[in-house]
Rosetta silent file (secondary structure, phi, psi, omega in degrees, C-alpha in Angstrom):
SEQUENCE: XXXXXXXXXXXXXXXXXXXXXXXXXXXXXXXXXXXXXXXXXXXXXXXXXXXXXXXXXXXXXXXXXXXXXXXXXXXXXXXXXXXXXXXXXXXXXXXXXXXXXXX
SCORE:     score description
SCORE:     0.000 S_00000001
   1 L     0.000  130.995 -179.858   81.376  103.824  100.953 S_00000001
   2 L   -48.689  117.440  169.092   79.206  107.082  100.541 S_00000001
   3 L   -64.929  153.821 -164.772   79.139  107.878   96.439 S_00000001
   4 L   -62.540  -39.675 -102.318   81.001  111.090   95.745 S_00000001
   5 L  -133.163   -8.498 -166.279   77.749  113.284   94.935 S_00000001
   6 L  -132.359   45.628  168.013   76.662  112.799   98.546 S_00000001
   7 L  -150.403  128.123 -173.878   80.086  114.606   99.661 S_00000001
   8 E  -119.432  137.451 -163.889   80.879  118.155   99.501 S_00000001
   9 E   -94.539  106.799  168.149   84.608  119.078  100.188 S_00000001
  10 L   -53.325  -44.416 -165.203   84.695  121.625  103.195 S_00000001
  11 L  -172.487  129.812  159.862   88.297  122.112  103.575 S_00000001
  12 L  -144.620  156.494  175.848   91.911  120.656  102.231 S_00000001
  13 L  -131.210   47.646  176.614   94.959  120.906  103.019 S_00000001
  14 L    37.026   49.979  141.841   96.776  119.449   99.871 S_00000001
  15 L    78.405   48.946  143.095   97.966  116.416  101.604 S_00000001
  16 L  -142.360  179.553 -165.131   99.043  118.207  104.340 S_00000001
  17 L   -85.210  151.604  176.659   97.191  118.805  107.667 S_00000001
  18 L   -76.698  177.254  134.757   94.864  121.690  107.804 S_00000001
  19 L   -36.530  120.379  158.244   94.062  124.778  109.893 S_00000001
  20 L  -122.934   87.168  178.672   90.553  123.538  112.204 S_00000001
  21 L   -78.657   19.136 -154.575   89.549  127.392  112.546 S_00000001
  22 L  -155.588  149.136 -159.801   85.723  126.039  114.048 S_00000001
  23 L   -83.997  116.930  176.428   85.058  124.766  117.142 S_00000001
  24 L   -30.161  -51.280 -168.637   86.201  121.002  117.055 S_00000001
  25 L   -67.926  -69.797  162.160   83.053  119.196  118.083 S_00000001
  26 L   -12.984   52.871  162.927   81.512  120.367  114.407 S_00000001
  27 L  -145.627  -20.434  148.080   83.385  117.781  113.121 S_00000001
  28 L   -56.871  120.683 -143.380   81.350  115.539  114.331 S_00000001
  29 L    66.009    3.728  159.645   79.545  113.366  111.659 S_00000001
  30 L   -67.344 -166.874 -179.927   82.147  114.690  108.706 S_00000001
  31 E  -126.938  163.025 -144.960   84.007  112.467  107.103 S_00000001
  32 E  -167.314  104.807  138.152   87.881  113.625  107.857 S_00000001
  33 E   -64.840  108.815  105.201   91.035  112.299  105.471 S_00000001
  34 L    50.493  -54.953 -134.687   93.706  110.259  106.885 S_00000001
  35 L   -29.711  121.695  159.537   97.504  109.595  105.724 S_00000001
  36 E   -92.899  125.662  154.504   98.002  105.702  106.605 S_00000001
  37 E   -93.968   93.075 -172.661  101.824  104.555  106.409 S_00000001
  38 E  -110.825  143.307  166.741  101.693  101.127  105.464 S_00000001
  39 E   -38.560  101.672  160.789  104.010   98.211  105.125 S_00000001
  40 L  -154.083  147.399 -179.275  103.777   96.647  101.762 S_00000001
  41 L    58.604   30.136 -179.534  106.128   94.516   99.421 S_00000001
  42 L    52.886   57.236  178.721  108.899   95.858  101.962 S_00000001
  43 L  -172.005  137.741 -172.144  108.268   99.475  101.217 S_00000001
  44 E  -112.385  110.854 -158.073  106.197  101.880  102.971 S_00000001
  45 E  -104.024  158.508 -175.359  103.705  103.149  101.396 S_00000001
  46 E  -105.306  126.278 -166.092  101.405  106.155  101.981 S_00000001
  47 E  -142.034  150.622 -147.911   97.809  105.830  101.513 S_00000001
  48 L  -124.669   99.760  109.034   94.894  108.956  102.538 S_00000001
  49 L   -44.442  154.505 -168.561   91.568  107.109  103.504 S_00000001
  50 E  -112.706  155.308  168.938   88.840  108.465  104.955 S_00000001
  51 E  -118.890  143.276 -172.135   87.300  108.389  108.660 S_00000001
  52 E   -78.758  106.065  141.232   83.340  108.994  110.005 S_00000001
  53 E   -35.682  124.132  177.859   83.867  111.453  113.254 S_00000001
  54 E  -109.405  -58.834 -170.190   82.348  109.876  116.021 S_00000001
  55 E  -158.393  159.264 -172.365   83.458  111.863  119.010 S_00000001
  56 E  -143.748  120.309  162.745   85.988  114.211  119.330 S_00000001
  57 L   -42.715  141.064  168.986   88.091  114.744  122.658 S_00000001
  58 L   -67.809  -42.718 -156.518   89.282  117.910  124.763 S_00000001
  59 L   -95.427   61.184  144.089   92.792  116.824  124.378 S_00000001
  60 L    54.273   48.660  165.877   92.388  116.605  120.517 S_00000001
  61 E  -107.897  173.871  173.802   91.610  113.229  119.555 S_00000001
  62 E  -122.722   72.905  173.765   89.369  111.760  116.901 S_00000001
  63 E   -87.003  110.650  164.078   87.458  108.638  117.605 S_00000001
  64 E  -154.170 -148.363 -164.761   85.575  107.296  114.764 S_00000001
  65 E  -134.474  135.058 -161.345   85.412  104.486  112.025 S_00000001
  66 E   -73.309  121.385 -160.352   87.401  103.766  108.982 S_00000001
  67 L  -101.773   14.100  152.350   85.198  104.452  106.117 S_00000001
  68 L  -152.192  149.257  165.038   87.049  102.886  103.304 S_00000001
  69 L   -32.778  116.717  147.521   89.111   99.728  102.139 S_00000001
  70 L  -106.729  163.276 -164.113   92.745   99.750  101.885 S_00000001
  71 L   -69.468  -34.562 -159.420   94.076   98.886   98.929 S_00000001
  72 L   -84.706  -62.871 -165.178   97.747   97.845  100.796 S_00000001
  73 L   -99.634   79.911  178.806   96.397   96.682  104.214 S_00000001
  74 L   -35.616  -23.637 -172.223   94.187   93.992  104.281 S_00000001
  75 L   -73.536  -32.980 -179.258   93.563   94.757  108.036 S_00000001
  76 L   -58.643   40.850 -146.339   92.690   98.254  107.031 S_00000001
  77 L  -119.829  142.960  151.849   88.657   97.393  106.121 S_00000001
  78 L     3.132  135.857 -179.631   85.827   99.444  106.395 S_00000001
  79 L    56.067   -0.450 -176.232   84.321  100.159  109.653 S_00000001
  80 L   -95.904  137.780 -176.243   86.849   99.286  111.905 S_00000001
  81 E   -49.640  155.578  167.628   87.806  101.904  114.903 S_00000001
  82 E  -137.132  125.029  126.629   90.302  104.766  114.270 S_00000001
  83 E  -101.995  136.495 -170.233   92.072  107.035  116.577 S_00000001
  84 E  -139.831  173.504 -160.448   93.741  109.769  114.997 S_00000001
  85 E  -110.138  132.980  156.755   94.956  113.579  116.289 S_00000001
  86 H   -27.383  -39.446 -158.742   93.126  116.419  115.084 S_00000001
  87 H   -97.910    6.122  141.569   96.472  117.875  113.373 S_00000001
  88 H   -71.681   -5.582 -166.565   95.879  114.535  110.889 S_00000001
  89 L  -129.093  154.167 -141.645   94.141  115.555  109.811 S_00000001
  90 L   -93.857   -5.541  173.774   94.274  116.552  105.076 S_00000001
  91 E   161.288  111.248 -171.048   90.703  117.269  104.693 S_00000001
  92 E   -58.797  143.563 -169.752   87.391  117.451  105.640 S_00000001
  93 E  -139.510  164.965 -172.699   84.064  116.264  103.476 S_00000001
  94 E  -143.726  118.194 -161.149   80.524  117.116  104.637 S_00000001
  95 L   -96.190  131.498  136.837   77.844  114.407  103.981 S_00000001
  96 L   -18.037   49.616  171.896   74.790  114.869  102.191 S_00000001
  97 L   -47.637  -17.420  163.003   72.268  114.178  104.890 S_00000001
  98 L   -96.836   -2.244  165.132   69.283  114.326  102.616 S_00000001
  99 L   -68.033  -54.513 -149.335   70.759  111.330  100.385 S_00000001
 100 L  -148.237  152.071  161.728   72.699  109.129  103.349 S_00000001
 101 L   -89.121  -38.530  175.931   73.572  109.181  106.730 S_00000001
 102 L   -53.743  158.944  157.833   76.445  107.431  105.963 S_00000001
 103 L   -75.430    0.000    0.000   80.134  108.794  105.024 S_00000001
């Protein structure tokens, strides 16, 4: 997972989905928070994770890769694909390209 210092917060939308006022494809190589609903202990829990923008769709998808653990969902790990809808998405980060490459 990228350390915090090599992430600058672009946009939030206080854990609800934002406004994407910029031409989608700029969103490629953010990092983009999440809401997961997950199963756990027979209660569904909500958990905001982040994903690496890969490629972004005309019809408003988000293909990229889950960039942190969940805590809930063992299944949930690092690196594993995500599609998710633009209108998911709670906040945008901007990576620190002279630290990491990485989210």
């Amino acid at each position: 997972m990228e350390p915090l210092e090599n992430l600058r917060i672009l946009k939030v939308g206080d854990r609800k989905p934002i406004k994407i006022d910029f031409p989608h494809n700029e969103l490629i190589g953010k990092c983009v928070k999440k809401e997961f609903l997950i199963k756990f202990n027979q209660k569904t829990i909500n958990e905001h994770m982040f994903v690496k923008v890969n490629l972004v769709t005309d019809d408003g998808l988000i293909i990229g890769i889950l960039d942190n653990d969940s805590y809930f969902d063992k299944e949930l790990v690092v690196g594993i694909p995500i599609t998710m809808k633009i209108s998911e998405i709670e906040e945008i980060m901007e990576i620190n390209h002279d630290r990491k490459k990485e989210c």
